[in-house]
N, C-alpha and C positions, 0 to 999 in steps of 0.2 A: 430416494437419495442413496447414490452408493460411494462404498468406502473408498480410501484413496489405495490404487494401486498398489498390491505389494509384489515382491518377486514372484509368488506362485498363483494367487486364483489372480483368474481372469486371462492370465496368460495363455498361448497357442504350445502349451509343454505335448512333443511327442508323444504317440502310443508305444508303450513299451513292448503292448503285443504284436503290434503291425508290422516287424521286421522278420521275424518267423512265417509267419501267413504269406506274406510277401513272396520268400524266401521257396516256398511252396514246405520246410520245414516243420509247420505246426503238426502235431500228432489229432488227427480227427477221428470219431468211433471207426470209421473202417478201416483206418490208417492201423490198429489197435492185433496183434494176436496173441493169445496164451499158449503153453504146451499141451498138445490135446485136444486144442479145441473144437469145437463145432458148432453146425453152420444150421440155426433152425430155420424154419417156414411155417408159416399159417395157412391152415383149410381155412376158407370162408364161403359164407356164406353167399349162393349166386340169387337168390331171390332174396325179395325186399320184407317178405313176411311170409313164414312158413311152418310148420311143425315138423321137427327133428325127430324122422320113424326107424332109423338105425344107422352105424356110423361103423362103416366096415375096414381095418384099420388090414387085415390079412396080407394085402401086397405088397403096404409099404413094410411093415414088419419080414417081409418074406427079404427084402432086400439088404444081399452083406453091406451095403453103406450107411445103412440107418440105424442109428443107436436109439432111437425111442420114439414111441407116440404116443403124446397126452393127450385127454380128452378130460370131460369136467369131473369122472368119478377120482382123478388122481390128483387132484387139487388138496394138499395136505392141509390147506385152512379155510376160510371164508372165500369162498367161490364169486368174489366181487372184487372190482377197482374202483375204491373208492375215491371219490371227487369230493363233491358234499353232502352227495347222498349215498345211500349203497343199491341205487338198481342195474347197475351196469354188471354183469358178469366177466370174467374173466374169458370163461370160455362159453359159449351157450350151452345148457341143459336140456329145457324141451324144446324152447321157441326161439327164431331166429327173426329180430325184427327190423333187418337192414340189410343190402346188399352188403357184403364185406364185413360179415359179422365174424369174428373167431370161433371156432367149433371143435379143431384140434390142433395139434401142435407137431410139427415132424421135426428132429433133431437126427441131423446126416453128416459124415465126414468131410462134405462140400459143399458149397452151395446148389450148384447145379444138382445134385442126389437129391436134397431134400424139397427141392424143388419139386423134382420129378417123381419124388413118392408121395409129395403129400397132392398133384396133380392125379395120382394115381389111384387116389384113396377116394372108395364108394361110400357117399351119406346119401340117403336117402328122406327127403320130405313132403309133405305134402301143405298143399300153397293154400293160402290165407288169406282174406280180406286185406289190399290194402288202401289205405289214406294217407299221403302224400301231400297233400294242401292244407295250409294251418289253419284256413277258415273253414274248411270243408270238415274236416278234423273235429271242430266245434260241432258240428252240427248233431243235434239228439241223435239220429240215425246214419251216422257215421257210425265203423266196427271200432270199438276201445281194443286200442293196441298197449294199454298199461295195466297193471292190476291193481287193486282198489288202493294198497298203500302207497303207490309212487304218486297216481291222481288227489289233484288238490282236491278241497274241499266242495269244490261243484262238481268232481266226479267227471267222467266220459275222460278225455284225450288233456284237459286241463292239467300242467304241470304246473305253474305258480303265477297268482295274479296280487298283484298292485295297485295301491292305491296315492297317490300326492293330491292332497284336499287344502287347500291354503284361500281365506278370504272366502266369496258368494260370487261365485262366476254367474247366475241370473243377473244379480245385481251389475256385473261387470258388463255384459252384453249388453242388459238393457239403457247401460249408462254411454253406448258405443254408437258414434256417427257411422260406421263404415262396421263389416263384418263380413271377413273372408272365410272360405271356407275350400281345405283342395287334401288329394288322397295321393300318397307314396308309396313308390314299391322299393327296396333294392333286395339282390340276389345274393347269391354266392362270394363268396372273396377268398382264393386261395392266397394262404400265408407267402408259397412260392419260393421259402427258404432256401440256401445254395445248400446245404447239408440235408439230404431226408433225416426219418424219425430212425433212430435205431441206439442197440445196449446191449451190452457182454453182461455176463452174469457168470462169474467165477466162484467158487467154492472155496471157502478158507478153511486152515488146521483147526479150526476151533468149534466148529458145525455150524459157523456162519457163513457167509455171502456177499460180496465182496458184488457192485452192479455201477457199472460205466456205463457213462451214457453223454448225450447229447440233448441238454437239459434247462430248465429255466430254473425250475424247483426240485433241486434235490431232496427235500426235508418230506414234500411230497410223496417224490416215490420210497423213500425208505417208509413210510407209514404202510404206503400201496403193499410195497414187496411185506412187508412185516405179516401184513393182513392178511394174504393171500399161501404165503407158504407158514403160517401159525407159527412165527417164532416170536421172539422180544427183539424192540427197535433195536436194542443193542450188539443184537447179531448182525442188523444189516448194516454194510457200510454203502455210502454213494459216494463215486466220485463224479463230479463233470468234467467229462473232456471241454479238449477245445469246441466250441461248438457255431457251425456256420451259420451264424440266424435263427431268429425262432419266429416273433412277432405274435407272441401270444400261443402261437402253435403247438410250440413247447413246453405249454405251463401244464395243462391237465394228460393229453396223449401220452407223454414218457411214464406213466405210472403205469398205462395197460403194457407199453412196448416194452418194458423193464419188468413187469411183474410175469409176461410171459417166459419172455426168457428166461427169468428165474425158474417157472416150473419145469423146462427144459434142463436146465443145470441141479436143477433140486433130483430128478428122479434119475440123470445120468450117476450124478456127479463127479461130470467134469464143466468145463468152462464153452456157454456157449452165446455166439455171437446171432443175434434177430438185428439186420438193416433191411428198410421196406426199399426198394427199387421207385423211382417217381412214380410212373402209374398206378403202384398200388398205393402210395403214398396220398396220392391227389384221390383216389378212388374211396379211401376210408378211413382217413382222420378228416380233425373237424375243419372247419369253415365259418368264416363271417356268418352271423345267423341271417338266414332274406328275413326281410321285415314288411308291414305292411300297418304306414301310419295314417291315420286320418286326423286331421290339424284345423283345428278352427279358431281364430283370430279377432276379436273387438278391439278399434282402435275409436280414437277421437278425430276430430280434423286438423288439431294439429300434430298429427301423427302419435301419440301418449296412447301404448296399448292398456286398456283397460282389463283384459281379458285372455285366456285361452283355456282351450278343452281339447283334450289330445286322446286318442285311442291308439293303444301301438299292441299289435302281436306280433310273434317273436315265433320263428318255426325251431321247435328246439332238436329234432329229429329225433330218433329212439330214445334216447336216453339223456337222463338231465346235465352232468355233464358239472357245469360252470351256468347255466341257462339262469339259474334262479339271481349272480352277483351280477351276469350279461345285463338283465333285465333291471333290476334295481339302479344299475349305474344310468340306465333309458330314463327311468322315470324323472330320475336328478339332474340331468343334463336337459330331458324336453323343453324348458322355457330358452335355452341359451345364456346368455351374460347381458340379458336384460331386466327389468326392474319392472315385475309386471304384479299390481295389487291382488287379482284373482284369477287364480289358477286348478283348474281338474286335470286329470293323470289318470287314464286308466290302463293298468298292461297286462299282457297276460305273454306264456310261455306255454307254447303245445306240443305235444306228442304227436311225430309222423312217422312212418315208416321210411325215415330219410337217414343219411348218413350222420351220427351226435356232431352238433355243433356247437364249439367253445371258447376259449379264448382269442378273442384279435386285437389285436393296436387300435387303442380307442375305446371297447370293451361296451357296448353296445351306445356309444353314443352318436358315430358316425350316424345311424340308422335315423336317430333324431333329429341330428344339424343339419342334413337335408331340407326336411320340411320345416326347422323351423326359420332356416334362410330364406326358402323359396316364399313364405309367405312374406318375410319383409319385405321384398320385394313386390310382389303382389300388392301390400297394402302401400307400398311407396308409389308405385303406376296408380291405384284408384284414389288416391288422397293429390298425386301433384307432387310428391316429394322428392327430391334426389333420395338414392339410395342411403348413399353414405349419411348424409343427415338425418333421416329417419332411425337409422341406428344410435347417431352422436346423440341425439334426444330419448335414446329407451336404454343405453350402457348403464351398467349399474357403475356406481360409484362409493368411494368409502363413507361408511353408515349407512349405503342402502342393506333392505335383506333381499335375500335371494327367495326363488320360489319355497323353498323349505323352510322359511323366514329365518333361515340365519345370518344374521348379523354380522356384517364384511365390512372389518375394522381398520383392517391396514392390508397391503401387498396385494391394489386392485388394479391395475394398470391396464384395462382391456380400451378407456377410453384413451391412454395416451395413446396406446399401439394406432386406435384408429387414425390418429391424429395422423403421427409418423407415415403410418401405410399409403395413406390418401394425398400426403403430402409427397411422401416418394416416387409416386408414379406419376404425380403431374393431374391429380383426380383429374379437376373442371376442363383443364384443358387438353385433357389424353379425351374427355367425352367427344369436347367437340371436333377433336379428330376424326374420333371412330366415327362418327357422324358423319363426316365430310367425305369420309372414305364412302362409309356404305351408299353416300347419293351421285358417287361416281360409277361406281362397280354394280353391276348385275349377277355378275358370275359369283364372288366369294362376299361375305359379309362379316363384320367384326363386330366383337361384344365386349363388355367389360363385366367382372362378377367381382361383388364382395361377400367378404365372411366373414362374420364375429363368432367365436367360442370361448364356454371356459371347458374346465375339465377338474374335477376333485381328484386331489394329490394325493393318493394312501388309498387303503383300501374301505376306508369309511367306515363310518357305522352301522350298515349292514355288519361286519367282520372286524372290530377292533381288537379281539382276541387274537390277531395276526396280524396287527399293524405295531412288530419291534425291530429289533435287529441289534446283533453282540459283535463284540470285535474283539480280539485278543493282539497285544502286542507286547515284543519282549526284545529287549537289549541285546544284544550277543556282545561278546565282549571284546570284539573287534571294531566295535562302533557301530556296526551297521543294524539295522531291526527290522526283525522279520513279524507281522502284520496280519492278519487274516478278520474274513468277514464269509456271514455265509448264502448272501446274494453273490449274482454271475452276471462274469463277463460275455455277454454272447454276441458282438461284432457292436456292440454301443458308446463304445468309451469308457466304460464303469472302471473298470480300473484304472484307468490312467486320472479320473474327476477324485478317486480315493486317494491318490498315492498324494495328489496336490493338498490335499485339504488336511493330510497325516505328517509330510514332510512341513506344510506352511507353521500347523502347530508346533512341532517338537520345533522349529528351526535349522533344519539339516536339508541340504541337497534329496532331492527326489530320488536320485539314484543311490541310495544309501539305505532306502528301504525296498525291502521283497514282499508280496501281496502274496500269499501260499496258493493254492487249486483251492476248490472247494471241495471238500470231503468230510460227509460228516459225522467221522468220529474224531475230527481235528477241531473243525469248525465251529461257533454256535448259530442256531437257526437264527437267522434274521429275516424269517419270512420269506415269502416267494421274488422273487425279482419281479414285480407285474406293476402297472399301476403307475410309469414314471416317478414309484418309491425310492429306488437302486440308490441315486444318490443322496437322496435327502437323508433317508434314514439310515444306511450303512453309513454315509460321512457325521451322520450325529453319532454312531457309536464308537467309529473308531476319533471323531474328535474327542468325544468321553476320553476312550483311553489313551490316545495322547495326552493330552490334559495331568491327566494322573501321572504319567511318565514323564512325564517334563518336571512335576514339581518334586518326583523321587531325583530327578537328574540335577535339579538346583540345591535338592538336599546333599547329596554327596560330593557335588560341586564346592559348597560354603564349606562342607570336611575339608575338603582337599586345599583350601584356602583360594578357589575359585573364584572370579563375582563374576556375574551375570552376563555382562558384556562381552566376558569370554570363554562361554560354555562352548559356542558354535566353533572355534578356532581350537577347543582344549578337548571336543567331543570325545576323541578316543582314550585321550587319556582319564576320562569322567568314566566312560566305558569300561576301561580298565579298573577303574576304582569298586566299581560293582563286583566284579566276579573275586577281588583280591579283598576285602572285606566282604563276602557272603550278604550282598544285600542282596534280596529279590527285585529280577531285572524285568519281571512279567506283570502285566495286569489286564487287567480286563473294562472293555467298554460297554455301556449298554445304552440304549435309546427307547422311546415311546413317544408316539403322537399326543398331540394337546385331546383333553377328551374330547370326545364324540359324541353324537346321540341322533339316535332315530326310531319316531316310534311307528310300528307299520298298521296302525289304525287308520293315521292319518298322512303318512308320508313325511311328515315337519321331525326339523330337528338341525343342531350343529350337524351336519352328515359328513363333512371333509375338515379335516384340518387348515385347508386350504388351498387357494383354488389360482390353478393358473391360466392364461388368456391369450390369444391370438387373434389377429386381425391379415388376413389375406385376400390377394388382389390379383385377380387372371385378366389378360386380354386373350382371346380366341380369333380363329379365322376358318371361318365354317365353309366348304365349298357349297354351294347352293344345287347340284347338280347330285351326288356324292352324297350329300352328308355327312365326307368326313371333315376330321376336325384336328386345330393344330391349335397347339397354346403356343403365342409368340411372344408372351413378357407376363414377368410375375413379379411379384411382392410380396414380402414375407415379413410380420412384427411380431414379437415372441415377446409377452412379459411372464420369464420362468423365475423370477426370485433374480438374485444375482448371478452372473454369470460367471461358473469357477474357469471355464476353460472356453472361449472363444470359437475356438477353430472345430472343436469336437459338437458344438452347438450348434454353428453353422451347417455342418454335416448330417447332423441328425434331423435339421429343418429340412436342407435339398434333398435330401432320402426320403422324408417321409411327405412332401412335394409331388415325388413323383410314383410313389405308392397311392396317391390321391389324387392324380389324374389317372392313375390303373381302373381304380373305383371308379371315378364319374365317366369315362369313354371310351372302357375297353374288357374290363375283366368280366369273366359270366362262366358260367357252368348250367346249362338249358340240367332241366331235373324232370323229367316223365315216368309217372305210377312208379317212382323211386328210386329208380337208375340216374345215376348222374351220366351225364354225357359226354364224358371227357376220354381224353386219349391221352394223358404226359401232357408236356409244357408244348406240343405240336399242334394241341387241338386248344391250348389255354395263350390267350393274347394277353401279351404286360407291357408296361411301356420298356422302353430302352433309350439310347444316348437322345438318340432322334426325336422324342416324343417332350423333352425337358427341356427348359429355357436353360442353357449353358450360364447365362449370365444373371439370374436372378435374383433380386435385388433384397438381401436378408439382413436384417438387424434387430435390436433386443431393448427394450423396455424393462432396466431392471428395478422393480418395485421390489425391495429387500421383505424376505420374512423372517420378519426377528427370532422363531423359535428355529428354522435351518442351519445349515452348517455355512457361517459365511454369508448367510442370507437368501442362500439357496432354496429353489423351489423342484419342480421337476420339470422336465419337458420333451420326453421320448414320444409318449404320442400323439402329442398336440399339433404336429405340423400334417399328420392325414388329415386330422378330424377336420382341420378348415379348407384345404388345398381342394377336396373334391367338392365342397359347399361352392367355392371361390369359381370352378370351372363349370361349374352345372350354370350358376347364374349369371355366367359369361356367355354358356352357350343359350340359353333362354331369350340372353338378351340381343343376341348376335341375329338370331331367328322372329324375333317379336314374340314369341309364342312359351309360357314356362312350361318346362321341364317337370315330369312327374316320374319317372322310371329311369332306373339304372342298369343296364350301363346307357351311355349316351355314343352307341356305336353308330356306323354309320347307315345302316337299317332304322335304326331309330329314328336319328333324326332328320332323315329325310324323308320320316312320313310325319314328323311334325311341320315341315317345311311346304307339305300339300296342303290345300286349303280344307278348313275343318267341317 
């Protein structure tokens, strides 16, 4: 049930950032220069695994444009970038165990110079076993690329395995009429952001450091930079720039791209700018992890799954990175948003000699929602069942529990969405359309796919130590209040979802309050921006501090012979009454998730605060000759809590729509003995205007969660996670044939379309 309408949530209110951007005015990292500055470069590494036999630095040094070259003995601290573990180095020491590894550092008056010196500069290695394949990698006699502390507890190439144990999956199988059983690959996913990775690292009067960037988590890399040049957090400050996209990209990578630059500004000391060019960009930050699941299925005959047993590995590449929350978030999401009694989970995270793979939209569950759509599907073809119904019969509902048996009480709306979704496109009789079509046509054939997902809102109980967020707001005494929070804006709406939910409390015009940068000696941490948290929990804190500010504003109000009614009309001079009687016009917000809990023996627990749900619906038109493939109508239902801003929601669904046709029929990056095989965005295919249904058909399920701000939930990366589900099982079914491997390019599937 949602509330009645007021002036600001739910409304289509402007981005206040989009008129700058627009404008081509917004300040981006490279848009960025200091006095003095200068322009570093990274040596890297051209082999995939090697040992570092000397690293000859003589030329570039020889040259008058180069002001320095670091290597790892000039590392003033902890020769690591820390994520969540400490095996990553900053710079390499002995072993290099990736293409594109950092090895030194060149700091030059230009870009082009330090280019040219650090292209200049003689390392010499020698090559090493390597393993490149996450199951090969496993194997006893495969070469260990890790050292005993980073490998988990079974040792060799094992960086972290999982377990989800819920109910007697024997008992579930053997209580099963039907029992499917099929194996999933997908690959690579570049993030593809219009800004690459890049951060100035300035030097302040104080002996601190001063580090800009383009960024998801600031709080992050101030820990990074702290770490690595041995000072206290309080020396560093971060600002984020404007910043062009991330999509996860951004959350763990700016800690290395900022903590180098730092040791470049640390041994100059002056100010210097590290921006990677795309090819090096695509070449050596992370990527979607490939995956590779194996999915099996007991259902009953009237469709009621009894059972699943799921094995997923996770190629984590050199280094662990983000792998171990990647994989944790797999094992919670492999059953889907259905209501299954017995359930096994097994995952594991490997060590290859690939390039670290980390953060993506979605955060390793896309890898799951593949297989575990494709098999409903599957068990809906060997049972007799429409699609869409075999789902309406396995949707959880409130008082079911979820795989992890927690108990979902309120804010479950995955069955309405189905409702909606199925209903907007015409389900029964868009089938027997597509039907009528395909027994006319030889040449192209059409399909229809559906999708259910949920997604755990927060960072869970893996990581509750990190699930808050603070806000600061203060009167100025001209009426208007300036605001801060210390999640980012990075092309999502987040600020303008903030300013509604800040301006709706106090009751003042939205243009009357200022959101600050983020910087965090201004700011308080409010966690990472990841995790479709941003608005739930930054608008719980700063609705805290509104809250509190409203009741100091009715206090001074009732002084001044004010009543209530007409604070909004008398604001300024309320305003006024602060600064002219010394009342404190500031205070402070703060927020925390409802608790959590997860125990990793057995995988069970409250794991999410709460969980949000999508139901998505592709038709396809596959040429039969070709293989290629066009989506010509989509469907979009989104139950994210209430919905504070309409038109920014909408957006975030068509965006991430067509990042999920990118996934299921077109994105890929081939990977051999560890080279990735790419060239820039020339040799990398994404969709564009052409590839997206102009018209597609989006709307929202709002199941209020009473503990959000307004009833707000999240929903940034819920519209990939189903979009490429929804086209895979469009394309399966357009061919008769399912779909097991990603991408669904046109090689693909026109050797599915041969006879088997």
């Amino acid at each position: 049930m949602t509330h009645e309408r007021t002036t600001l949530i739910g409304a289509g209110v402007p981005r206040p950032d989009a008129v700058d951007k627009v404008r081509g005015e917004a300040k981006y990292i490279d848009d960025l220069a200091f006095p003095g500055m200068l322009h570093g470069w990274v040596v890297r590494s051209p082999h995939p695994h090697a040992k570092i036999l000397s690293v000859d630095s003589e030329s570039a040094l020889a040259n008058p444009d180069v002001a320095c070259v670091v290597t790892h003995p000039d590392v003033p601290g902890d020769n690591v970038v820390h994520v969540i573990y400490d095996d990553q180095p900053a710079l390499a020491r002995d072993i290099v165990r990736y293409v594109g590894e950092p090895v030194a550092l060149v700091a030059a008056t230009t870009r082009k110079a330090a280019k040219a010196a650090a292209e200049g500069m003689i390392v010499r290695y020698e090559e090493l076993p390597v393993v490149s394949d996450p199951v090969e990698a496993l194997r006893p006699e495969s070469p260990v690329i890790v050292s005993l502390e980073e490998a988990a507890e079974g040792g060799g190439n094992l960086f972290n395995e999982m377990v989800l144990h819920k109910g007697d999956t024997d008992r579930g199988f053997a209580e099963a009429d039907v029992i499917i059983e099929g194996e999933y690959e997908t690959g690579y996913q570049e993030h593809a952001y219009i800004e690459t990775q890049g951060g100035i690292a300035v030097p302040e009067e104080n002996g601190g450091l001063a580090i800009y960037g383009s960024m998801q988590c600031p709080f992050y890399v101030q820990r990074a930079v702290s770490r690595v040049l041995g000072l206290p957090m309080s020396k560093i400050r971060v600002i984020q720039t404007t910043t062009g996209g991330a999509f996860g990209g951004k959350e763990d990578v700016p800690s290395q791209i900022c903590s180098l630059a730092a040791l470049m500004a640390w041994k100059t000391r002056r100010p210097v700018k590290l921006v990677l060019d795309r090819g090096e960009d695509m070449l050596t930050t992370s990527k979607r992890h490939p995956s590779r699941v194996r999915y099996r299925t007991g259902a009953k005959t009237d469709g009621a799954i009894t059972a699943i047993d799921v094995d997923i590995i996770l190629n984590s590449g050199a280094y662990q990175t983000l792998s171990s929350a990647v994989l944790w978030r797999s094992i919670c999401t492999a059953a889907g948003p259905y209501c299954i009694p017995h359930v096994k989970v097994n995952a594991k995270s490997v060590a290859t000699n690939t390039v670290p793979n980390g953060a993506f939209r979605g955060f390793g569950s896309p890898q799951v929602i593949f297989p575990h759509e494709a098999q409903m599907d599957l068990l809906a073809e060997k049972l007799g069942i429409d699609r869409a119904e075999i789902r309406r019969r396995n949707v959880l509902k409130p008082g079911d529990r979820s795989s992890t048996e927690q108990l979902l009480e309120n804010s479950v709306g995955i069955a309405e969405s189905l409702d909606l979704a199925t209903e907007m496109i015409g389900w029964q009789d868009r089938l027997e359309a597509v039907a009528e079509f395909n027994a006319e046509h030889d040449e192209v054939s059409r399909g229809l796919g559906i999708a259910c997902v949920l997604y755990g809102v927060g960072l869970g109980g893996k990581a509750p130590f990190l699930d808050k967020a603070g806000a600061t707001m203060k009167l100025e005494a001209d009426g208007s209040v300036a605001a801060a929070v210390g999640t980012v804006e990075m092309g999502q709406g987040l600020t303008t979802a903030l300013l509604q939910i800040a301006a709706e409390e106090l009751g003042i015009s939205i243009e009357r309050i200022q959101l600050a940068p983020v910087d965090t000696s201004r700011v308080p941490d409010s966690g990472p921006t990841v995790a479709s948290r941003g608005t739930m929990m930054s608008g719980l804190a700063l609705l805290d501090a509104a809250r509190k500010l409203r009741e100091r504003v009715e206090d001074v109000a009732q002084a001044q012979g004010i009543t209530t009614s007409e604070i909004r009309a008398r604001w300024d001079e309320i305003a006024s009454a602060f600064w002219l009687n010394n009342v404190d016009p500031a205070v402070e917000g703060w927020a925390k998730t409802e608790p959590v809990s997860w125990d990793p023996e057995t995988g069970l627990g409250d794991v999410y605060p709460v969980y949000a749900y999508a139901t998505h619906i592709a038709e396809v038109e596959v040429d039969q000759t070709t293989g290629e493939t066009d989506v010509i109508d989509f469907v979009a239902v989104h139950d994210s809590g209430r919905i504070l801003n309409r038109t920014l929601a909408t957006g975030q669904v068509q965006g991430g729509v067509a990042q999920g046709i990118g996934f299921a029929l077109m994105e890929d990056i081939p990977q051999r003995d560890g080279f990735l095989i790419v060239n820039g965005l020339t040799t990398y295919r994404l969709p564009t205007i052409r590839d997206v249904v102009l018209d597609m058909g989006v709307d929202f399920i709002e199941a209020e969660f009473p503990a959000g701000p307004f009833g707000a939930k999240g929903i940034g990366e819920v519209p990939l996670m189903a979009a490429h589900a929804a086209v895979a099982g469009a394309v399966s079914h357009a061919i008769g044939r399912g779909a097991t491997r990603y991408p669904l390019d046109p090689e693909t599937v026109a050797g599915l379309l041969k006879p088997a």
